[in-house]
N, C-alpha and C positions, 0 to 999 in steps of 0.2 A: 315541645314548646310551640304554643300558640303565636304566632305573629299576626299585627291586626293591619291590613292595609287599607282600611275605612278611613284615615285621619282626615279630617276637615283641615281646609288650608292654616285655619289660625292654631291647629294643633301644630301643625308642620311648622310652620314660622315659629313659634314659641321655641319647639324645638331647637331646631336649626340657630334661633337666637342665643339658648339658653347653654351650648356647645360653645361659643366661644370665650362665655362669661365664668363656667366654670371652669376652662383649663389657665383665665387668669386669675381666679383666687385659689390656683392651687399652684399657680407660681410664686404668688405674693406669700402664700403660709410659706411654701418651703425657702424662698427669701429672711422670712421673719423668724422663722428657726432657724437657718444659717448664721443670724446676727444674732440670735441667742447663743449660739454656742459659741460663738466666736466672743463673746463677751464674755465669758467664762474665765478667769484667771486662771493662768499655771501656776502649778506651784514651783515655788523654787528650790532647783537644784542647789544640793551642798554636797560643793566640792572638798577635794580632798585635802586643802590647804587649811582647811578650817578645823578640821580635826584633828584632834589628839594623835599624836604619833604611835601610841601603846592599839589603837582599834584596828580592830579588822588584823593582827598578828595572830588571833592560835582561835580553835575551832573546839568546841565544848564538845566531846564524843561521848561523854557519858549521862545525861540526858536523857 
């Protein structure tokens, strides 16, 4: 691995700039995916109160 330590100062400063710009738009996407998925509906749960008495009693073994 080559490293170049020639950088003109406005390389540097770019640099140096451009480090703390990008670890905010990589808070902001993972922000913006968290509210995605949190938007996401669950599904709902069915309880057992809602079913048929006869389900879930015997186990089909032949199959």
């Amino acid at each position: 691995m080559d490293i170049n330590t020639n950088n003109t100062p406005a390389q540097t400063g770019t640099a140096v700039t451009g480090t703390p710009l990008l670890k905010k738009a990589a808070a902001l996407e993972g922000q913006t995916a968290l509210a995605l998925v949190n938007s996401i509906q669950q599904p709902q749960q069915v309880s057992a109160a809602n079913l048929p008495p006869n389900l879930g009693q015997n186990i089909n073994t032949t199959a």
